[in-house]
Steps between C-alpha positions, in 0.01 A plus 500: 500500500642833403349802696536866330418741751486906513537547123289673259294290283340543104323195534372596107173328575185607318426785756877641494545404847776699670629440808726779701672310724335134509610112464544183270525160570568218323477153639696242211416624196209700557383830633261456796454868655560814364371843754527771660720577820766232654434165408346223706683268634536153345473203651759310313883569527559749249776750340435885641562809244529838620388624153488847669600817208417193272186451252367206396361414162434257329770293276541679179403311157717535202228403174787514238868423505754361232749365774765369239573830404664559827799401297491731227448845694677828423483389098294698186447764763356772246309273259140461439297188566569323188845642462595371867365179406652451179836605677446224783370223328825355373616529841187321640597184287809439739267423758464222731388333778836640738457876368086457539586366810741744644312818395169392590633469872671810496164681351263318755762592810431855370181456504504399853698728601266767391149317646430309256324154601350370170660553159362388138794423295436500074758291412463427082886415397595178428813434322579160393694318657456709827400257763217515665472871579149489643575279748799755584256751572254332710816360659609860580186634644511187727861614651417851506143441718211729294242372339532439150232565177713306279406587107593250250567740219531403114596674179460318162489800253860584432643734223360265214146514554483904571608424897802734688718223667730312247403150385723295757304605827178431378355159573248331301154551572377120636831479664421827672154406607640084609781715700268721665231213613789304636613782682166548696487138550847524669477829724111660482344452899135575558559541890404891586858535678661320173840634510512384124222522237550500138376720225481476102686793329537552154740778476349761253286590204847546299648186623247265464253361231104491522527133521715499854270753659214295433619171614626678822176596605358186427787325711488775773089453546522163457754446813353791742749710440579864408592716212779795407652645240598862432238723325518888349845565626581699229398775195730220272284190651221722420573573141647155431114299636332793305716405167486112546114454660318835405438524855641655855722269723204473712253398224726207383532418857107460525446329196744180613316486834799699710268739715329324803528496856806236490682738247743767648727726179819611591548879472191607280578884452354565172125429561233739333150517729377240345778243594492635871149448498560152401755388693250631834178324327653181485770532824810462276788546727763723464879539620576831485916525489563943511862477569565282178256643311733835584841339432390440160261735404184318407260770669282509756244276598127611571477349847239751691293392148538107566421521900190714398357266269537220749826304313750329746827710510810412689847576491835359273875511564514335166859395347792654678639556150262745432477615939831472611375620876311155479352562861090543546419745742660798283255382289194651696631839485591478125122384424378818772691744282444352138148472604492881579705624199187351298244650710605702745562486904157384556551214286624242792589502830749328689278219650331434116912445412513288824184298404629437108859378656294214756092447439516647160771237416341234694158557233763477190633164618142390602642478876259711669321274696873423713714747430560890454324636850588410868167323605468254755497166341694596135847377445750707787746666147574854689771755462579708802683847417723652705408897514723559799810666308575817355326457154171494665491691804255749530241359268172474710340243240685191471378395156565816351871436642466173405412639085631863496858385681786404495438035421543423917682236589319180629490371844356219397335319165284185566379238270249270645629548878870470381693754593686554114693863606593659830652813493547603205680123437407205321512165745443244192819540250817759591468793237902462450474150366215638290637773376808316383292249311324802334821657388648148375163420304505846351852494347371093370222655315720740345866421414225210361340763268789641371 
């Protein structure tokens, strides 16, 4: 039993409930009081928290990551979309199951580090000859300690048929679609703690044919599972569906049966009204990523439009390549102040940046009913912040702090009772040996590509 006493607490619930100075605690894996005031005292032996100058939220959810990419930061660094991919493709084929390995770990102990408790990884590269670099991922997740959306990605549209990434890291469609079944088979849990569930991810419109995007929802309904790809990330995307369907991103997405409550679309920033309204009318998630969509330029995406019409939006690191920060809680800021360049200061407040980083992410991954609020009886995945130091002192309201300041360090992140970081610290694999199998992987994938 963990007791967190004297804190502040966004519990994120349906009502917003706040408290000022109040309690959790969690009893195995699950949260069994949340209040007011000091917290009662348990019956069963238990571990104590003075979470005093602290606040208490709930874990943070991640809806859409490219973890690989960990090992190809810092490159293409003024490029477009399609430039940056064209530029990073030939290194991608180099990759294997040691790099996907090593720079998945090092991007899910950033995560951590910055309260992150559940992550959705779109993971769509498979060189031949690789190994098994799914398994690698899952396998990384599992030695980290988050949660882990797993996305069996696929591209079989390379240069020859009209697609962006060069023939040799495309697979072929029934292999793609055998792959990805086998891959739910292996990892996908049903359980509402699953630390592991598996979703089907065909990479892109401009990656992949008609014929894999239709077979993937098949597979993905038939097996109870979900479905993500990205969607209106860019004017060129835009132009390109337009040319090739006669119709908008969103449109094409519609007519193969990719809106629907089990759908979430990575990024969608070029939406007219009609595609917001859409994307609300039939609860088509989306991952909103702001500091990516910044690094590279793509624009801004309507989010006060999507919350309005009732669409599930949370937040994205997405691929460290194209985020080199690769934490989440900058993230809530970035979306606060891209949401107000659009339309203005009234156009979200720091708790509606707060709710898209935990319940709104929790509705994207269809996880609502365990995770994303502190509730007695959901799944005990909380993040306390430390607002003791100098970066925060003096700000009355600790989830403006929280937003508006300085990224505070934890005091603690916990995944399902397990105590994952304390102070600031991650207790499951030493950073230094991570951070040297990072920099080894990295210089792999590219004295490979040269």
């Amino acid at each position: 039993m963990i007791v967190l006493d004297r804190c502040a607490v966004s519990t994120v619930d349906s009502s917003g409930t706040e408290h000022a100075s109040g309690h959790v605690v969690v009893d195995g894996s699950r949260i069994v009081s949340v209040g007011s005031g000091p917290a009662p005292k348990p019956d069963a032996e238990h571990t104590y928290v003075d979470a005093s100058s602290c606040l208490v939220t709930p874990g943070l959810i991640n809806t859409h990551h490219h973890l690989y990419q960990w090992a190809t930061r810092g490159l293409a660094t003024d490029a477009t979309l399609f430039e940056w991919l064209t530029a990073l493709y030939p290194v991608w084929r180099g990759l294997d199951d040691e790099v996907t390995h090593a720079a998945a770990s090092a991007g899910l102990a950033k995560l951590a580090l910055t309260g992150c408790t559940l992550a959705a990884d779109h993971h769509y590269v498979f060189p031949s000859g690789g190994g098994d670099v799914f398994d690698a991922l899952v396998s990384a997740g599992r030695r980290v300690g988050i949660r882990l959306e797993a996305i069996r990605g696929s591209m079989d549209r390379g240069e020859s048929q009209g697609g962006l990434p060069p023939d040799n890291l495309v697979e072929e469609t029934e292999a793609a679609l055998i792959a990805t079944e086998q891959a739910i088979r292996d990892h996908h849990s049903t359980a509402d703690d699953a630390l592991v569930r598996v979703a089907v991810g065909p990479c892109s419109p401009f990656s992949v044919s008609k014929e894999l995007m239709t077979g993937a929802a098949e597979l993905a309904r038939r097996n109870g599972v979900r479905l993500h790809t990205h969607l209106a990330e860019t004017l060129d995307e835009e132009e390109q569906c337009q040319a090739e369907n006669g119709c908008t991103p969103t449109e094409y997405a519609e007519q193969l049966g990719w809106l629907g409550p089990d759908v979430w679309l990575a990024h969608t920033v070029h939406l007219n009204g009609d595609a917001v309204k859409r994307l609300g009318a039939t609860s088509t998630g989306s991952a909103h990523c702001p500091t990516s969509n910044g690094r590279l330029g793509t624009g801004i995406a309507p989010v006060r439009d999507l919350l309005d019409a009732g669409a599930p939006v949370g937040l994205g690191v997405d691929g460290s390549a194209s985020n080199e920060d690769g934490g989440l809680v900058v993230e809530l800021r970035s979306a606060l102040y891209q949401a107000r360049q659009r339309g203005g200061p009234a156009a979200m407040t720091a708790r509606e940046a707060l709710w898209m980083g935990t319940m709104g992410g929790a509705r994207v991954l269809g996880r609502a009913d365990s995770l994303g609020s502190i509730e007695p009886g959901k799944v005990a995945d909380l993040a306390v912040w430390d607002l003791s130091g100098l970066d925060h002192a003096g700000i009355a309201d600790p989830v403006a702090a929280l937003v508006l300041g300085t990224p505070p360090p934890l005091k603690l992140l916990i995944v399902g009772g397990e105590v994952v970081v304390r102070d600031g610290v991650l207790l499951t694999a030493p950073t230094d040996d991570l951070a040297r199998e990072l920099s080894a992987a990295s210089r792999k994938l590219q004295e490979a590509a040269r």
